[in-house]
N, CA and C of each residue as an Amber inpcrd file, in Angstrom:
protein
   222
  88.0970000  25.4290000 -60.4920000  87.6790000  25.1360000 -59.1420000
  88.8350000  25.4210000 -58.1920000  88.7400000  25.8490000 -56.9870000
  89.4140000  26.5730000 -55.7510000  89.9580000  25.4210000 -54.9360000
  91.1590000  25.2070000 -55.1420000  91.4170000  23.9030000 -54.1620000
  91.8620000  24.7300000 -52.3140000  90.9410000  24.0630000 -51.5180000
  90.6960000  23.7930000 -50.5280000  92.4170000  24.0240000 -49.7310000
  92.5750000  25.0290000 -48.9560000  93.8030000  25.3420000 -47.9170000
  93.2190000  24.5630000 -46.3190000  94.6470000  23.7700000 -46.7120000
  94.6650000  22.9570000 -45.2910000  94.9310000  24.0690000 -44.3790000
  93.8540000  23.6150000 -43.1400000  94.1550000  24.7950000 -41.9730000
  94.1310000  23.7370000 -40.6540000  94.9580000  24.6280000 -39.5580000
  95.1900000  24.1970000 -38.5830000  94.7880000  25.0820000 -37.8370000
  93.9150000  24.5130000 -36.9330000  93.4760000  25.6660000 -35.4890000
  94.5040000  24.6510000 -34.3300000  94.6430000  25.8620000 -33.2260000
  95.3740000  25.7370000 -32.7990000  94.5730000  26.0000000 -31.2820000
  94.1520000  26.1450000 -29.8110000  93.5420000  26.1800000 -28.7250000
  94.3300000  25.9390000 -28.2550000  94.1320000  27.5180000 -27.2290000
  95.2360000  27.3660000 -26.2690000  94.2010000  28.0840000 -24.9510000
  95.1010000  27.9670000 -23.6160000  93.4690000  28.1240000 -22.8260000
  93.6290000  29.7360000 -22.3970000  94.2650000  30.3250000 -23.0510000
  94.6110000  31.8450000 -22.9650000  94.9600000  32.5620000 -24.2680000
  95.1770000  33.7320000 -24.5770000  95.9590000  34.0620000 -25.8820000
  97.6680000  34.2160000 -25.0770000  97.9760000  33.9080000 -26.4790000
  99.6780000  33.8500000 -26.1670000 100.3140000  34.9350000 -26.2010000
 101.2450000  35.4590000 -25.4310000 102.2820000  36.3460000 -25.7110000
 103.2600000  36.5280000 -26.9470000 103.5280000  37.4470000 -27.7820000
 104.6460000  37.3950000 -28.4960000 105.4720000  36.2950000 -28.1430000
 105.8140000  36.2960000 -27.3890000 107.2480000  35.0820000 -27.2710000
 106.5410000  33.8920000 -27.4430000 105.4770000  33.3300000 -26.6580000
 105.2300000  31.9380000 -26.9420000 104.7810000  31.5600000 -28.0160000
 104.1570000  32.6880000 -29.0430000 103.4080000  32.6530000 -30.0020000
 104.9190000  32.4060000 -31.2640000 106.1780000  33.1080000 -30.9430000
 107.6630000  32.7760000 -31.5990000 107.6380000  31.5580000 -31.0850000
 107.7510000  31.1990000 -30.2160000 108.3960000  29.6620000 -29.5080000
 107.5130000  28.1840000 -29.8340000 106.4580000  28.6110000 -30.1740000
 105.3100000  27.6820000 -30.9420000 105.8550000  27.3480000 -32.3670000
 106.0440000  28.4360000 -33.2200000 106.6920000  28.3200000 -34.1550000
 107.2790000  27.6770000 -34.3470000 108.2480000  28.0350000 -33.7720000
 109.6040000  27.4420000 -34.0400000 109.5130000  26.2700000 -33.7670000
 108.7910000  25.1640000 -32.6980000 108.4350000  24.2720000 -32.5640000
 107.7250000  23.2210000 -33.5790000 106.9420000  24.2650000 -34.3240000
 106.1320000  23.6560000 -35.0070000 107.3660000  23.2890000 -35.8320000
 107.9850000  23.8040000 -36.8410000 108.9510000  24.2400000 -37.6600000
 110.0130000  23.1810000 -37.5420000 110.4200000  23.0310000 -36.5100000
 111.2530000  22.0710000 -36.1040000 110.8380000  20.5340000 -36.2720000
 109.4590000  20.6440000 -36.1810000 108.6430000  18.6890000 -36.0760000
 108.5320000  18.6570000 -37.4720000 108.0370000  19.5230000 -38.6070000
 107.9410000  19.3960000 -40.0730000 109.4030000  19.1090000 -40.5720000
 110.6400000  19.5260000 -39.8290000 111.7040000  19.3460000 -40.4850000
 112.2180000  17.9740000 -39.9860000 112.0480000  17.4860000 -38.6630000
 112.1140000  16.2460000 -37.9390000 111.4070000  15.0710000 -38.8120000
 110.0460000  15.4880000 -39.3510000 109.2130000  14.4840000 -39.8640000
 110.1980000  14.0220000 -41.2200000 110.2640000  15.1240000 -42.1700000
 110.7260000  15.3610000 -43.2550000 112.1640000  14.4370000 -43.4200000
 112.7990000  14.7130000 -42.3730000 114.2790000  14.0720000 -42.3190000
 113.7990000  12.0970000 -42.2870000 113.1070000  12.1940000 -41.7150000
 112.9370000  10.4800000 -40.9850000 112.2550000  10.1060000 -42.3750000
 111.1820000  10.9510000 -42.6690000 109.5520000  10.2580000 -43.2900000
 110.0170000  10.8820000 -45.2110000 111.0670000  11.5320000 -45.3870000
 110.6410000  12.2430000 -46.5970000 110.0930000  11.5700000 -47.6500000
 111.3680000  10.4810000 -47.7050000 111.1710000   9.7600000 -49.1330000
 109.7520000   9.0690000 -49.3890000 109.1450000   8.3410000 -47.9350000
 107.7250000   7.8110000 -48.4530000 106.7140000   8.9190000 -48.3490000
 106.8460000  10.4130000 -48.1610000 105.7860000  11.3140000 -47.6650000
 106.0910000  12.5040000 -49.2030000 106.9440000  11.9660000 -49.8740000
 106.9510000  13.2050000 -51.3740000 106.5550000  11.7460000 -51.8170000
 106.9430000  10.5730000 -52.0040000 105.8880000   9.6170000 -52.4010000
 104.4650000   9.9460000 -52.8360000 104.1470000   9.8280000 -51.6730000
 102.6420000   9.8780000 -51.1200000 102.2120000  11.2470000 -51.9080000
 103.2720000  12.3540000 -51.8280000 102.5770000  13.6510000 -52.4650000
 102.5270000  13.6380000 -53.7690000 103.7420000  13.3590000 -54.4160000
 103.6970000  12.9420000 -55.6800000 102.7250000  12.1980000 -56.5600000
 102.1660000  11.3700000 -56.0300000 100.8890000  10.5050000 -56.1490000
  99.4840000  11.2690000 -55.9250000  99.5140000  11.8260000 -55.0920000
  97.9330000  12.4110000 -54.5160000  97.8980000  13.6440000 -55.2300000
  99.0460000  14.4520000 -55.2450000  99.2880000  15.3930000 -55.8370000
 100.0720000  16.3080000 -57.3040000  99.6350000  15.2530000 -58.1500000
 100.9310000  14.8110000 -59.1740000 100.8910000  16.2620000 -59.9430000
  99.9600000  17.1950000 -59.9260000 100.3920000  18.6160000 -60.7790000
 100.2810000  19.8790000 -59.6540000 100.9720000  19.5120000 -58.8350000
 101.2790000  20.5580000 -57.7220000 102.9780000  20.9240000 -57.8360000
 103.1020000  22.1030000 -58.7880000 104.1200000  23.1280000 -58.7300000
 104.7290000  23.0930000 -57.7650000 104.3280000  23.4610000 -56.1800000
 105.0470000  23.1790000 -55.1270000 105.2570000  22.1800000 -54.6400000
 104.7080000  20.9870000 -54.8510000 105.1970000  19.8240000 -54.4720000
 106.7200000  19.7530000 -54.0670000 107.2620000  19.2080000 -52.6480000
 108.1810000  19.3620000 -52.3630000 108.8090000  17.6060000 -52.8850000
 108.1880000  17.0280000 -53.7200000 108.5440000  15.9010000 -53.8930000
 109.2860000  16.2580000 -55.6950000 108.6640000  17.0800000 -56.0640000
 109.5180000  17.3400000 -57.0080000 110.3570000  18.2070000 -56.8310000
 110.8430000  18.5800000 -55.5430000 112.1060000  19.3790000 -55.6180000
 113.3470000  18.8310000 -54.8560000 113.5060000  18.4190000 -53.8380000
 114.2940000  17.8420000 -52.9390000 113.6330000  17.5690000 -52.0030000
 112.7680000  17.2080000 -51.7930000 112.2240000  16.7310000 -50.7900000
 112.2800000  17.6030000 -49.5200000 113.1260000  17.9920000 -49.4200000
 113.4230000  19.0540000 -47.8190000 112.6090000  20.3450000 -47.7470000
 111.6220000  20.5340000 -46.6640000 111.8560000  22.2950000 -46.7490000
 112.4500000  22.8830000 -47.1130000 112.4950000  23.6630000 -47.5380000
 113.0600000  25.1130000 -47.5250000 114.1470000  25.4480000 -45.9290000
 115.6040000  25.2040000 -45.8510000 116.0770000  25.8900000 -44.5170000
 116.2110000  24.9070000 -43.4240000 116.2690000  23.8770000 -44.0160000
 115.9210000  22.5480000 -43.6520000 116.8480000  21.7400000 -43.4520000
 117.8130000  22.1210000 -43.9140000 119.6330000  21.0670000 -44.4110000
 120.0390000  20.9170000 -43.4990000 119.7550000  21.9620000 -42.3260000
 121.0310000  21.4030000 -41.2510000 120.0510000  20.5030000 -40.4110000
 120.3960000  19.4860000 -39.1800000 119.5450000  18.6640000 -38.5520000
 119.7300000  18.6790000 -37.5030000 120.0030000  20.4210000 -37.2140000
 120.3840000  20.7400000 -35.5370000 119.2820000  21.4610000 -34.6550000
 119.1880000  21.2340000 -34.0020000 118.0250000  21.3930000 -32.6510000
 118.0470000  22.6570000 -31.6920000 116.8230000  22.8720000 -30.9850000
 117.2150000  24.0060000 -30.0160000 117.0130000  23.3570000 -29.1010000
């Protein structure tokens, strides 16, 4: 059986330009690594549990993203 990809739509009240469509990103990118820093230990918890034979599970690896180590801002 096909496990189900979390998706995110996103509405915006125009289409975006290259740049804002980079600058979203990076935004986004930045709050997963923000969350991660504050929330990790109870949120690979939580994955570890819900998700206990998931290969990528970031709870069985270090908890951090990927690119994630430093905790500096734009």
């Amino acid at each position: 059986m096909r496990k189900p990809n979390p998706t995110l739509h996103l509405s915006f009240p125009h289409q975006l330009t290259g740049e804002q469509a980079y600058m979203s990103a990076l935004i986004l990118e930045s709050m997963a690594r923000a969350l991660w820093l504050e929330y990790g230990d109870d949120m690979a918890g939580f994955q570890g549990r819900v998700f206990p034979d998931d290969p990528s599970s970031w709870a069985v690896a270090d908890r951090v993203p990927p690119e994630s180590d430093d905790e500096s801002t734009f």
